[in-house]
N, CA, C and O atoms as a Tripos MOL2 file, in Angstrom:
@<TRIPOS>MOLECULE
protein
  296   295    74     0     0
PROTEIN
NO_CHARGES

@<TRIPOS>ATOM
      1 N          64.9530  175.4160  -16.6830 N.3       1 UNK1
      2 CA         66.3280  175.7470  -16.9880 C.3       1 UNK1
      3 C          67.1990  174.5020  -16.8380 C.2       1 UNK1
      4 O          66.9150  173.6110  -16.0370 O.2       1 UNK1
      5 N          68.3690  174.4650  -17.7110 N.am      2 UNK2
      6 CA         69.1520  173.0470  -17.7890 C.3       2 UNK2
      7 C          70.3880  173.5120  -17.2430 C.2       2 UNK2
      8 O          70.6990  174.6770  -17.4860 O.2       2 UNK2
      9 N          71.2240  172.7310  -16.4750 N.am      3 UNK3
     10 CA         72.0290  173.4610  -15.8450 C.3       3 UNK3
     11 C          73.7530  173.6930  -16.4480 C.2       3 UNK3
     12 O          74.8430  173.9980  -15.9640 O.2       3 UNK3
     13 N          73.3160  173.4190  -17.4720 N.am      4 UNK4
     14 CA         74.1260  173.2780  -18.4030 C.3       4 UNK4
     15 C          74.7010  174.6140  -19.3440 C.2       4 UNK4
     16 O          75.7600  174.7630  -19.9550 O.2       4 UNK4
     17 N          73.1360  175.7860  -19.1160 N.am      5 UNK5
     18 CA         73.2410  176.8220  -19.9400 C.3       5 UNK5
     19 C          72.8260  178.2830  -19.4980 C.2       5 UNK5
     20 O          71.9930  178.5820  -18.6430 O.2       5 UNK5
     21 N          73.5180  179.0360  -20.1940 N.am      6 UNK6
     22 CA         73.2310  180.1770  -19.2210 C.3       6 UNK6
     23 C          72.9650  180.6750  -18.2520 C.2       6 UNK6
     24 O          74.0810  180.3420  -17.8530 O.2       6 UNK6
     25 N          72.3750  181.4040  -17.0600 N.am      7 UNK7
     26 CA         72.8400  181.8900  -16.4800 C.3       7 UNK7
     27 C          73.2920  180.4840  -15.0300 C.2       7 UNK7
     28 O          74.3390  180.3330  -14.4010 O.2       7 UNK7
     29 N          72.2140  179.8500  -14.9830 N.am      8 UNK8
     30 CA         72.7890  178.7340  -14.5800 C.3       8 UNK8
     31 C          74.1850  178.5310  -14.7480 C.2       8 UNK8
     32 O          74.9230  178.6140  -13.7660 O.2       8 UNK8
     33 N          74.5320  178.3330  -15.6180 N.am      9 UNK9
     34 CA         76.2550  177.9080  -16.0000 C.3       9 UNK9
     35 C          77.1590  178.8030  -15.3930 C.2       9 UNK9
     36 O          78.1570  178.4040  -14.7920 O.2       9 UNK9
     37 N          76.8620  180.0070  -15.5200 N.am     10 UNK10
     38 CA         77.1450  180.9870  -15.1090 C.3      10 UNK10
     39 C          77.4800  181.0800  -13.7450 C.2      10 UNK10
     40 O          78.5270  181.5130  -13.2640 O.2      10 UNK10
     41 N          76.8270  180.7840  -13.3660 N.am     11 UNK11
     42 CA         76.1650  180.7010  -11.7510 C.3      11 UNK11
     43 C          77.0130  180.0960  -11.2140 C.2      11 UNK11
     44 O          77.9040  180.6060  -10.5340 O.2      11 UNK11
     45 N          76.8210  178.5350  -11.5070 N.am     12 UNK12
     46 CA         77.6910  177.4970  -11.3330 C.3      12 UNK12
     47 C          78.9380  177.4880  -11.2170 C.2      12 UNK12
     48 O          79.3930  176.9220  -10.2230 O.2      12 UNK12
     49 N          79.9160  178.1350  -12.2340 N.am     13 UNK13
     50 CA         80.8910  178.2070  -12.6830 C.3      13 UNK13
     51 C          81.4010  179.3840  -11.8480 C.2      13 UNK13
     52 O          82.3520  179.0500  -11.1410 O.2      13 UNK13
     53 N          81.1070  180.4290  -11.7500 N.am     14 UNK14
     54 CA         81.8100  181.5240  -10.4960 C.3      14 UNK14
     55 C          81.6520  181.0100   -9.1470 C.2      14 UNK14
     56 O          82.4180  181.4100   -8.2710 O.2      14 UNK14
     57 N          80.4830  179.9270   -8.8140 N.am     15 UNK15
     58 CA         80.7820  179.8730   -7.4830 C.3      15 UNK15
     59 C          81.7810  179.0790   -7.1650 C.2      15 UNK15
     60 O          82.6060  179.3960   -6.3090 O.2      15 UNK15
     61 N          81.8210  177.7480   -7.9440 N.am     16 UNK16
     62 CA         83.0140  177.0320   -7.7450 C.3      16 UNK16
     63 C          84.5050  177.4280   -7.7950 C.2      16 UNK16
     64 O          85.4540  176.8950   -7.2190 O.2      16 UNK16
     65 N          84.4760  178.7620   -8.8320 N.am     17 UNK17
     66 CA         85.9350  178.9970   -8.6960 C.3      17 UNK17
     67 C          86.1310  180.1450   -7.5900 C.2      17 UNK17
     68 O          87.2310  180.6980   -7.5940 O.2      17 UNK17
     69 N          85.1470  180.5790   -6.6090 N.am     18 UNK18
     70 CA         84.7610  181.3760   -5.4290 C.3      18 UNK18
     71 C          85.7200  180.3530   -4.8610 C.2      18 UNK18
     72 O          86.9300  180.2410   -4.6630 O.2      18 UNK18
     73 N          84.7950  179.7760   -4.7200 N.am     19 UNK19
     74 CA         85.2650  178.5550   -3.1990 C.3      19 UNK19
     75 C          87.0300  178.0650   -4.0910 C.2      19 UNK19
     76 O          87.9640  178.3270   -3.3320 O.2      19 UNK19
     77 N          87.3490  177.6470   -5.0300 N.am     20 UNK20
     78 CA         88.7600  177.4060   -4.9320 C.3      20 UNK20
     79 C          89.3510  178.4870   -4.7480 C.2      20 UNK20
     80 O          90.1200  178.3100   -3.8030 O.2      20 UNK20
     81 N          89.4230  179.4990   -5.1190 N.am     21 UNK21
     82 CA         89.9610  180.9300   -5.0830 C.3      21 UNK21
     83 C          90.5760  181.0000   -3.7180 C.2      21 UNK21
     84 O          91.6970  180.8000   -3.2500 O.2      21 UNK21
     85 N          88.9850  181.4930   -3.1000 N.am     22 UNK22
     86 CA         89.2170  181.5530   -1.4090 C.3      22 UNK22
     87 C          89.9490  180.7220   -0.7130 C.2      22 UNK22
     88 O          90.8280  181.1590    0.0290 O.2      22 UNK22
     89 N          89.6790  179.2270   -0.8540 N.am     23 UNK23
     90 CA         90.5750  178.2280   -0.4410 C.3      23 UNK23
     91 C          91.7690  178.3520   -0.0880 C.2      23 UNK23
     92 O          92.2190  178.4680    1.0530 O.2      23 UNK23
     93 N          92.4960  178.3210   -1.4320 N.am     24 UNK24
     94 CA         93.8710  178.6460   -1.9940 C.3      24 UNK24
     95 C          94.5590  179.8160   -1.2390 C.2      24 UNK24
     96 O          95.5380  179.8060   -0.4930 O.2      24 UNK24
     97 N          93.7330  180.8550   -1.6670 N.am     25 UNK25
     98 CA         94.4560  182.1350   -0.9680 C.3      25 UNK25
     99 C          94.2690  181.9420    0.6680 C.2      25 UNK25
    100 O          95.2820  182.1530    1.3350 O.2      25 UNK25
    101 N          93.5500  181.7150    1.0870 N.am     26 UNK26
    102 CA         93.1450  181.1480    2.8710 C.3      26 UNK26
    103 C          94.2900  180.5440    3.0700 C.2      26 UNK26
    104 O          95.1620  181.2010    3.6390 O.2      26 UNK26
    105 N          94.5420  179.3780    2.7290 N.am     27 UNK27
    106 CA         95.4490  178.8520    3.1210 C.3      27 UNK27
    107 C          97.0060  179.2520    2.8990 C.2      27 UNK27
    108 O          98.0480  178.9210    3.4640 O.2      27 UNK27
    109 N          96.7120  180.0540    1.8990 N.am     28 UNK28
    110 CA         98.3650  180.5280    2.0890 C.3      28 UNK28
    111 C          98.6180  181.7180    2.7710 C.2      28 UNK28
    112 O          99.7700  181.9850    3.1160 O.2      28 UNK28
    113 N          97.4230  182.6780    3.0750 N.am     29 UNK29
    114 CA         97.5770  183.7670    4.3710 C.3      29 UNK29
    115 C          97.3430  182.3640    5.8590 C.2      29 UNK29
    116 O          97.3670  182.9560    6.9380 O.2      29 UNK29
    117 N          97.2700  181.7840    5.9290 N.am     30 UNK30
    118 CA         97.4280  180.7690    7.1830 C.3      30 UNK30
    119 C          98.4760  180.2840    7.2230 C.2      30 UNK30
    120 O          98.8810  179.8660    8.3070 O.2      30 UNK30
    121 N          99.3330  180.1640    5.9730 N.am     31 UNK31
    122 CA        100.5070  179.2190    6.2860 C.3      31 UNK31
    123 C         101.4610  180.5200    6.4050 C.2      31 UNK31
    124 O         102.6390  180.5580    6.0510 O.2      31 UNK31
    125 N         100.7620  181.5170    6.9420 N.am     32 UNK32
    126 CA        101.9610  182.7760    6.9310 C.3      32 UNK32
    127 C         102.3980  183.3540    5.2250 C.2      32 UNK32
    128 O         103.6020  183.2860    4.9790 O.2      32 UNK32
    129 N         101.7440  183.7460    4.4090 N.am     33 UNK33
    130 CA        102.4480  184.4100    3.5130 C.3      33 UNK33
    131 C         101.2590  185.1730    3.0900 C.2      33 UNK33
    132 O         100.1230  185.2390    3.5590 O.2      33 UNK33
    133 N         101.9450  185.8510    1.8620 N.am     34 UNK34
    134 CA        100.8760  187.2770    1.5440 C.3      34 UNK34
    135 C         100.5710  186.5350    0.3090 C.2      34 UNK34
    136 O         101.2010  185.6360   -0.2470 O.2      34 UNK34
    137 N          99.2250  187.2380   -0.0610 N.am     35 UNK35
    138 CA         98.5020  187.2050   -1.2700 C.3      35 UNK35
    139 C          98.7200  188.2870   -1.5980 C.2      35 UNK35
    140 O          98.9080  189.0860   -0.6810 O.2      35 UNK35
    141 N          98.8150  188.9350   -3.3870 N.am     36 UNK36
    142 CA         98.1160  190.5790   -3.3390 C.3      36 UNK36
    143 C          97.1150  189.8050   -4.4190 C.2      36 UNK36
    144 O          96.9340  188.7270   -4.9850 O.2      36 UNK36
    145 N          96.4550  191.5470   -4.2420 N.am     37 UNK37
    146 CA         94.9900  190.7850   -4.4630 C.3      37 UNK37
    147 C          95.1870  190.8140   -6.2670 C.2      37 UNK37
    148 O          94.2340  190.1650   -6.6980 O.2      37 UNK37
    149 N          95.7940  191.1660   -7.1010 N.am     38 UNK38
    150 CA         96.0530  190.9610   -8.3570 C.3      38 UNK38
    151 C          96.3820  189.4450   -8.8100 C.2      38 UNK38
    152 O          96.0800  188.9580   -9.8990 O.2      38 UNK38
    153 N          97.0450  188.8140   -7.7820 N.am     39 UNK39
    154 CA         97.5790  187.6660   -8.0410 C.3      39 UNK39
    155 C          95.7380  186.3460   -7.7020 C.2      39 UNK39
    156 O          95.3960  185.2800   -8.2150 O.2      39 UNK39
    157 N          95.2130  187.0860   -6.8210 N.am     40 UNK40
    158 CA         93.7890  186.6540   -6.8050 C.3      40 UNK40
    159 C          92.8500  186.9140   -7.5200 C.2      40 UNK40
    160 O          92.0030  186.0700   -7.8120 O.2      40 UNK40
    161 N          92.8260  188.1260   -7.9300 N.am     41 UNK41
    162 CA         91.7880  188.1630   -9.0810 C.3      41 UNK41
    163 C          92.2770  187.7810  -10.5860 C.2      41 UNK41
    164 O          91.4090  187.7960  -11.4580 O.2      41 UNK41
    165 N          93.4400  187.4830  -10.9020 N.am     42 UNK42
    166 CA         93.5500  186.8420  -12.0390 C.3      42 UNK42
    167 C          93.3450  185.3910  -11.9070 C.2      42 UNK42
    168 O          92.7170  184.6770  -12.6880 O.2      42 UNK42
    169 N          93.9450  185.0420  -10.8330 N.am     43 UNK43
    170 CA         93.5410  183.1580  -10.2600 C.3      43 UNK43
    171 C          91.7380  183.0580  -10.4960 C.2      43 UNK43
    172 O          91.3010  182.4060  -11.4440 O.2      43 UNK43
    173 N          91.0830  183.5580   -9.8200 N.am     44 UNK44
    174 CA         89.5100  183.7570   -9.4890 C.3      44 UNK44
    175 C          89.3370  183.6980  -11.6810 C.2      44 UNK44
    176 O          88.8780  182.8580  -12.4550 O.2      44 UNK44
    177 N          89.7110  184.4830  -11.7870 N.am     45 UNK45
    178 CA         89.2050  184.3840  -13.5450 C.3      45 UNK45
    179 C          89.6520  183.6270  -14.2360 C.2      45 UNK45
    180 O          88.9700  183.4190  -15.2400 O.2      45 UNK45
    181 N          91.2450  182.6540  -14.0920 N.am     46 UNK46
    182 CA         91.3380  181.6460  -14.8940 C.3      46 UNK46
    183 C          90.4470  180.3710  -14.1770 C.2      46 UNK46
    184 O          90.1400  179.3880  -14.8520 O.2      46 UNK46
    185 N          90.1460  180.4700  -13.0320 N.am     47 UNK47
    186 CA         89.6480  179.5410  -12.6420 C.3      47 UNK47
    187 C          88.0920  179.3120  -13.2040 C.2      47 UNK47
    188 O          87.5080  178.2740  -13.5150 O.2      47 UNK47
    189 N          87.6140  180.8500  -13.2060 N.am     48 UNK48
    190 CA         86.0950  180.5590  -13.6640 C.3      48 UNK48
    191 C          85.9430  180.3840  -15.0300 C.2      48 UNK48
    192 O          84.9320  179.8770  -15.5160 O.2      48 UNK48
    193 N          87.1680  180.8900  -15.8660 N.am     49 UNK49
    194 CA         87.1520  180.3280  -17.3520 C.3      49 UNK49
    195 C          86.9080  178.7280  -17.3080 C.2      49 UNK49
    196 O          85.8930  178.1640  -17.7150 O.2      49 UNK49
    197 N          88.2890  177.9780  -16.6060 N.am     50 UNK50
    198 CA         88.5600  176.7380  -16.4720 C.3      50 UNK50
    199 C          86.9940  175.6020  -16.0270 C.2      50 UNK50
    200 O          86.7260  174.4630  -16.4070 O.2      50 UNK50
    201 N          86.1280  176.6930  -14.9490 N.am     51 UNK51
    202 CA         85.1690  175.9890  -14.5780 C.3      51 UNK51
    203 C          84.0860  175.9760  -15.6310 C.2      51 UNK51
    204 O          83.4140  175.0040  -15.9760 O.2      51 UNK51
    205 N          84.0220  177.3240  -16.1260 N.am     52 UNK52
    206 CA         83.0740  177.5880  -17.4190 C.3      52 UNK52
    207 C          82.7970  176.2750  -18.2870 C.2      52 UNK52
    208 O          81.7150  175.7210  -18.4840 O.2      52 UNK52
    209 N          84.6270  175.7750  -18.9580 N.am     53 UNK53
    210 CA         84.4160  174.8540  -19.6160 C.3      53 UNK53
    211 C          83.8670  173.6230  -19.4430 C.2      53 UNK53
    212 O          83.7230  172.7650  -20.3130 O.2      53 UNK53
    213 N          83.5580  173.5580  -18.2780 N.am     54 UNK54
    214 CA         83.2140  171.9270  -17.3060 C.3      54 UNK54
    215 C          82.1880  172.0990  -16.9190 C.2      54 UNK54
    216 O          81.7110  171.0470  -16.4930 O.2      54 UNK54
    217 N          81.4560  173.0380  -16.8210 N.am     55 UNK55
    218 CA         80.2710  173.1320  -16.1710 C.3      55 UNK55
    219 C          78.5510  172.9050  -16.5880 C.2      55 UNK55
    220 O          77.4890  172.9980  -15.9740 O.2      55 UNK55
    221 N          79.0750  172.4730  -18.3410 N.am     56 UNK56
    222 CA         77.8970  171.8210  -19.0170 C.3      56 UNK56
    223 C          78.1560  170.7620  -18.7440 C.2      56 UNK56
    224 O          78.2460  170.1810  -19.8260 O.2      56 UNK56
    225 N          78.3960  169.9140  -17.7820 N.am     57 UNK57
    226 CA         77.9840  168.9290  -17.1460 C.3      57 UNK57
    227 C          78.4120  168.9220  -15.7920 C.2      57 UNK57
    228 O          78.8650  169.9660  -15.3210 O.2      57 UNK57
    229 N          78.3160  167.6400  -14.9260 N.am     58 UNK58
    230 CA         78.3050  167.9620  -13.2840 C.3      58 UNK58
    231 C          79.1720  167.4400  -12.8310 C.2      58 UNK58
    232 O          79.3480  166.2320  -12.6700 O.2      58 UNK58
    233 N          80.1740  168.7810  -12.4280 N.am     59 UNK59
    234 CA         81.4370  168.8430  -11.5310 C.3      59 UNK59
    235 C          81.5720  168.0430  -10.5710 C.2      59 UNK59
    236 O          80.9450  168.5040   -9.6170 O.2      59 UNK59
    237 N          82.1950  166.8170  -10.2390 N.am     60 UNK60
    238 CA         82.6950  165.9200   -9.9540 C.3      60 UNK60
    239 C          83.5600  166.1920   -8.6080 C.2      60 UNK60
    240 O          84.1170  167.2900   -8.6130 O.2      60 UNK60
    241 N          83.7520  165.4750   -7.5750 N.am     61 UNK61
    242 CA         84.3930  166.3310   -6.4210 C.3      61 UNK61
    243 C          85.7560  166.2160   -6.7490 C.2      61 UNK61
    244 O          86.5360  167.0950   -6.3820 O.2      61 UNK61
    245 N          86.2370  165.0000   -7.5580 N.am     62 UNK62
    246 CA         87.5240  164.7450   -8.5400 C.3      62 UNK62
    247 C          88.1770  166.1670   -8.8950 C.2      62 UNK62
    248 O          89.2270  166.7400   -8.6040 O.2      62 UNK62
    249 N          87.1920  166.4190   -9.5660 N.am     63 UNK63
    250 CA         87.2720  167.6280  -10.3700 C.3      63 UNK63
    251 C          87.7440  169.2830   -9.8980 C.2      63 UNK63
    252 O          88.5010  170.2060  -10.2010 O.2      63 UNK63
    253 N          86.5300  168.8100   -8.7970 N.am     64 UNK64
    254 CA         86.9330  170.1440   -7.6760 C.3      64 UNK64
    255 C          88.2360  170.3530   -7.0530 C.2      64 UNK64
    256 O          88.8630  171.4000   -6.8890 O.2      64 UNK64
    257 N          88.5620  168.9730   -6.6900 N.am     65 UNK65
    258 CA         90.1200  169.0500   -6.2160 C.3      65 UNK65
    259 C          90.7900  169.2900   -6.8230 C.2      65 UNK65
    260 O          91.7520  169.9180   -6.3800 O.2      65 UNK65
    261 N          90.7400  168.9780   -8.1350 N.am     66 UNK66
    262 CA         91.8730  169.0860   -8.9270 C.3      66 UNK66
    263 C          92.0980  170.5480   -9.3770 C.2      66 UNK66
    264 O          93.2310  170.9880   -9.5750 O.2      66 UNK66
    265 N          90.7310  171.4430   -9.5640 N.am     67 UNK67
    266 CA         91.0310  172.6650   -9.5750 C.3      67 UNK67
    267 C          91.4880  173.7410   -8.5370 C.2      67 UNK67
    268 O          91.8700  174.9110   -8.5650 O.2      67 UNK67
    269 N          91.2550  172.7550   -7.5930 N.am     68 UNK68
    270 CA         92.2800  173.1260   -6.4180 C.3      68 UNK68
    271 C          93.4730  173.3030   -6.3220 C.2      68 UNK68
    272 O          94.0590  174.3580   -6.0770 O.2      68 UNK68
    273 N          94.0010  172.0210   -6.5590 N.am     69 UNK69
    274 CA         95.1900  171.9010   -6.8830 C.3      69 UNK69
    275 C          95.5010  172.8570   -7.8890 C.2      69 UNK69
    276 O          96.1690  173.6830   -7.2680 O.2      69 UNK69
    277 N          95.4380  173.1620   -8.8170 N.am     70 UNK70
    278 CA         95.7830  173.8710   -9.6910 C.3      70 UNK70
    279 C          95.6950  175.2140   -9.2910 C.2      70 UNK70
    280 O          96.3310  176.1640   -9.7480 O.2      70 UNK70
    281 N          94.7730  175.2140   -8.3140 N.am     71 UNK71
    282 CA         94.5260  176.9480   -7.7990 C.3      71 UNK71
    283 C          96.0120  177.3630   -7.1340 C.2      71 UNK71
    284 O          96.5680  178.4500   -7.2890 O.2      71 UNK71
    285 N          96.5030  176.2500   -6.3720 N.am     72 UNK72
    286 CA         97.3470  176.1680   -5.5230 C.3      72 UNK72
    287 C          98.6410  176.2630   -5.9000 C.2      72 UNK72
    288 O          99.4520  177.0130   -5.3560 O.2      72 UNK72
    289 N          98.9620  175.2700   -7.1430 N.am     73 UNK73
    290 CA        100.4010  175.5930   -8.0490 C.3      73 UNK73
    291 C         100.3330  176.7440   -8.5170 C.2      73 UNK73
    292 O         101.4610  177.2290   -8.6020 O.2      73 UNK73
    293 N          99.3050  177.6150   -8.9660 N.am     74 UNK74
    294 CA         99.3520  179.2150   -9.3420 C.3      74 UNK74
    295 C         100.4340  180.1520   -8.2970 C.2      74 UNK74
    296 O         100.5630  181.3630   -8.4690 O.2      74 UNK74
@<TRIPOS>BOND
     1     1     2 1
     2     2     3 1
     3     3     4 2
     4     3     5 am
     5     5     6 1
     6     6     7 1
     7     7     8 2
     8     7     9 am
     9     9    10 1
    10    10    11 1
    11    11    12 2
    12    11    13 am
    13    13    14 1
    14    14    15 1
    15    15    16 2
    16    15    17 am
    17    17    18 1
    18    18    19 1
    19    19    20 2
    20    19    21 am
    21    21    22 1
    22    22    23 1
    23    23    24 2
    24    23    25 am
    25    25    26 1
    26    26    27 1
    27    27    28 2
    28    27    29 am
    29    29    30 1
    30    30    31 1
    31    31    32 2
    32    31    33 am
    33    33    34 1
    34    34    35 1
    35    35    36 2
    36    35    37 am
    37    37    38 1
    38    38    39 1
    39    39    40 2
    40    39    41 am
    41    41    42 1
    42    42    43 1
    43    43    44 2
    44    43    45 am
    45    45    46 1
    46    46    47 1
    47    47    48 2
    48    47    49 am
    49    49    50 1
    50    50    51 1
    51    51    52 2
    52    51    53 am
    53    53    54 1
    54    54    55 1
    55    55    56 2
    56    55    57 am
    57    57    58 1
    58    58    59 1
    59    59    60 2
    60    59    61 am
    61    61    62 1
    62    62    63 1
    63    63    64 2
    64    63    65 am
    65    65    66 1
    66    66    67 1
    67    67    68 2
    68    67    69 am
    69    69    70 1
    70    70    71 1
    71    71    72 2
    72    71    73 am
    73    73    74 1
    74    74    75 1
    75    75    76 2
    76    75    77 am
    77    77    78 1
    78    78    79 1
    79    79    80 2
    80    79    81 am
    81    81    82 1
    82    82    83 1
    83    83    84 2
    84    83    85 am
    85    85    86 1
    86    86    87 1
    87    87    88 2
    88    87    89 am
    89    89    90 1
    90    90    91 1
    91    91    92 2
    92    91    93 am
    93    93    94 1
    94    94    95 1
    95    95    96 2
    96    95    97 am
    97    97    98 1
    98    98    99 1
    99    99   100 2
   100    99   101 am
   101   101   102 1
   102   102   103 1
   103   103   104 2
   104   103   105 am
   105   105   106 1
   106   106   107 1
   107   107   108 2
   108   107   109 am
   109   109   110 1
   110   110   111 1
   111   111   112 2
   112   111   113 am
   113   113   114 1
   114   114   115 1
   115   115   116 2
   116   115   117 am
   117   117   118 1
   118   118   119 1
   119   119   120 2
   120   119   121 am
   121   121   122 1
   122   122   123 1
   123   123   124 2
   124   123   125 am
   125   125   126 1
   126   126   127 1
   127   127   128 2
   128   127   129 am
   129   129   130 1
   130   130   131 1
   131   131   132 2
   132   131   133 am
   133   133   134 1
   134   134   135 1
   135   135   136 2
   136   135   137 am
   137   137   138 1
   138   138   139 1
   139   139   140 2
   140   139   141 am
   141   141   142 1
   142   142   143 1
   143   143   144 2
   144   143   145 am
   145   145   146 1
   146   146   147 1
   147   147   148 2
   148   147   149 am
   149   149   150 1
   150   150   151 1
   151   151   152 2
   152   151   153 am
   153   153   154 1
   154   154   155 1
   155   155   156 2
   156   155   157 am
   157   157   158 1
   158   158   159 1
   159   159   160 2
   160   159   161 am
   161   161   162 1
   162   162   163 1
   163   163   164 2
   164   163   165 am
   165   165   166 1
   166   166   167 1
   167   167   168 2
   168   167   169 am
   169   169   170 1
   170   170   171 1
   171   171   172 2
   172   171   173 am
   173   173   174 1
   174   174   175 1
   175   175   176 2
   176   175   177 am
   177   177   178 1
   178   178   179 1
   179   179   180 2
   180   179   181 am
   181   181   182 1
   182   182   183 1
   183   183   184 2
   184   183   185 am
   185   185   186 1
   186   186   187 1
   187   187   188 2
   188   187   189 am
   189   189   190 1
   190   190   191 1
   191   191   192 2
   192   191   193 am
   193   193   194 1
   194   194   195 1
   195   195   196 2
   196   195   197 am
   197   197   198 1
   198   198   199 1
   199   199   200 2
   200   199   201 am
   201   201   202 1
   202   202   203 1
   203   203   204 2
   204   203   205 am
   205   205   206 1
   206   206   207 1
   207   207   208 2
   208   207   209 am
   209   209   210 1
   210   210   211 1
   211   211   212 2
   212   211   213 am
   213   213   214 1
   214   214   215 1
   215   215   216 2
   216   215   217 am
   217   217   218 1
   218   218   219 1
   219   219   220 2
   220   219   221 am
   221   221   222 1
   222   222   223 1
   223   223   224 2
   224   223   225 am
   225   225   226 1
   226   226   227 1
   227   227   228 2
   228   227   229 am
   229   229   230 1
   230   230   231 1
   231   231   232 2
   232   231   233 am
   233   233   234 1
   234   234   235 1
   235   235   236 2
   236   235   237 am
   237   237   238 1
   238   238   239 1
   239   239   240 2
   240   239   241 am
   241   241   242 1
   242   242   243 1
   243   243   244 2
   244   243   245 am
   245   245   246 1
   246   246   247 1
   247   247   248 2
   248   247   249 am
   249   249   250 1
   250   250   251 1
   251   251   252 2
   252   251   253 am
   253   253   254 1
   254   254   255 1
   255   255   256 2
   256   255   257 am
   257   257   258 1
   258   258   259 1
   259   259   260 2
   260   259   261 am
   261   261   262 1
   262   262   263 1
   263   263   264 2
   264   263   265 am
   265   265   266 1
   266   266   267 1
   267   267   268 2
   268   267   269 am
   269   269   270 1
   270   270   271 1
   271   271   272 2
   272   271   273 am
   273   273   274 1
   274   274   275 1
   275   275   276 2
   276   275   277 am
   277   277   278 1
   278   278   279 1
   279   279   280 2
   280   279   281 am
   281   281   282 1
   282   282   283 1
   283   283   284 2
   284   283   285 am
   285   285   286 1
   286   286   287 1
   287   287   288 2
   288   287   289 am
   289   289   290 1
   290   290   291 1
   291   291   292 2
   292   291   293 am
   293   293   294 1
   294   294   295 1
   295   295   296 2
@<TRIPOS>SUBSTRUCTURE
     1 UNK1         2 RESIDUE 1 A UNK
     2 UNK2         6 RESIDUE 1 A UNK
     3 UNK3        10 RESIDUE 1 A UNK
     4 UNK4        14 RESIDUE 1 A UNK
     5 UNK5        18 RESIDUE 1 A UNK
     6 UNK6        22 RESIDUE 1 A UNK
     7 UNK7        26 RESIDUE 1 A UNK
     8 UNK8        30 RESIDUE 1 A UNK
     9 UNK9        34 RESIDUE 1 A UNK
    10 UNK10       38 RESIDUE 1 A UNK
    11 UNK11       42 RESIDUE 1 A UNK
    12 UNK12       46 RESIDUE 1 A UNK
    13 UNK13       50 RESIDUE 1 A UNK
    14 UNK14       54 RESIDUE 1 A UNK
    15 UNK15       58 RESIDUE 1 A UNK
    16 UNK16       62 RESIDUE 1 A UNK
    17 UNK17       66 RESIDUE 1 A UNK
    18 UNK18       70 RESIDUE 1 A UNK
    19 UNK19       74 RESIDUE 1 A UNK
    20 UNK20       78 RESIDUE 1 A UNK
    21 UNK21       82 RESIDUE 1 A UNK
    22 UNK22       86 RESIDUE 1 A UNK
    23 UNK23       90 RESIDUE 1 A UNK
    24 UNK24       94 RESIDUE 1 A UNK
    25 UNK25       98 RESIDUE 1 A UNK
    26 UNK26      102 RESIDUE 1 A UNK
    27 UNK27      106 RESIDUE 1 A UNK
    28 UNK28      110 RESIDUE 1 A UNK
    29 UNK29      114 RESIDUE 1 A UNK
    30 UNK30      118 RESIDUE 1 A UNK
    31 UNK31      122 RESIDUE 1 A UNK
    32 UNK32      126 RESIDUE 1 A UNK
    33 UNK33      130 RESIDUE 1 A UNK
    34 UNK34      134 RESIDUE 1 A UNK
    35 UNK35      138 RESIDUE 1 A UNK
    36 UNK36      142 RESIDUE 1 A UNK
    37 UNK37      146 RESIDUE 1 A UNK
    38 UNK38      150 RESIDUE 1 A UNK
    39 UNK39      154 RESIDUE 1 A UNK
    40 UNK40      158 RESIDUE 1 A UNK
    41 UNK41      162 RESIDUE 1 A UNK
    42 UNK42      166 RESIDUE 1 A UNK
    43 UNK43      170 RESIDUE 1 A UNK
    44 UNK44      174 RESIDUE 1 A UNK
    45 UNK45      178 RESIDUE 1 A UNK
    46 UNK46      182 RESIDUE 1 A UNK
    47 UNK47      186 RESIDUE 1 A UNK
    48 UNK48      190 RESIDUE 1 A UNK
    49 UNK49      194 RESIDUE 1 A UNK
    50 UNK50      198 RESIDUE 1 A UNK
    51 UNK51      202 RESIDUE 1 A UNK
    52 UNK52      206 RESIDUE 1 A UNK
    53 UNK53      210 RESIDUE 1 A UNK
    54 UNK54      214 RESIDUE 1 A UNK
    55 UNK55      218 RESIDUE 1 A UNK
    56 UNK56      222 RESIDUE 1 A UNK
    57 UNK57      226 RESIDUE 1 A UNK
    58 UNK58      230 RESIDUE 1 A UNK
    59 UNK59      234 RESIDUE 1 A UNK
    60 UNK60      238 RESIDUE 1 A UNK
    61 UNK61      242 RESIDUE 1 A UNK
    62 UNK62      246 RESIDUE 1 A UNK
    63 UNK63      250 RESIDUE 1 A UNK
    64 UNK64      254 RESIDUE 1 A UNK
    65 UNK65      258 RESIDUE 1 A UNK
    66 UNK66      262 RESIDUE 1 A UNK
    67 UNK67      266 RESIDUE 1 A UNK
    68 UNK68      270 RESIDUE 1 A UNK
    69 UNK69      274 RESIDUE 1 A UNK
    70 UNK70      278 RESIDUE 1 A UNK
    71 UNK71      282 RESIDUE 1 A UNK
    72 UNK72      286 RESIDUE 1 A UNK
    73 UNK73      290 RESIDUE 1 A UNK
    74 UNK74      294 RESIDUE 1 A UNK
């Protein structure tokens, strides 16, 4: 399997936007404020779209942050 395609990609691509998801929302129930969880599960799915597209090749820790960041301006 190439990790580039199917379910691999797949794979790939939800876990990374797992871990920004969680991140994001973690830290803003830590810095004292609320999440609802609508506002997380739409974040969690643009994110795994966003990772989808990047994930035929290898996500970069650059990269990771930056979808961080972006998790975060949401």
């Amino acid at each position: 399997m190439r990790p580039g395609h199917g379910a691999v990609r797949l794979v790939r691509s939800a876990t990374v936007a797992l871990i920004c998801t969680t991140t994001a929302a973690g830290a803003h129930v830590l810095g004292g404020g609320v999440v609802p969880t609508s506002a997380v599960t739409i974040l969690f799915i643009a994110a795994a779209f966003i990772t989808w597209l990047v994930s035929s090749r290898r996500v970069t820790a650059g990269q990771m942050v930056g979808l961080l960041v972006l998790c975060q301006v949401y």
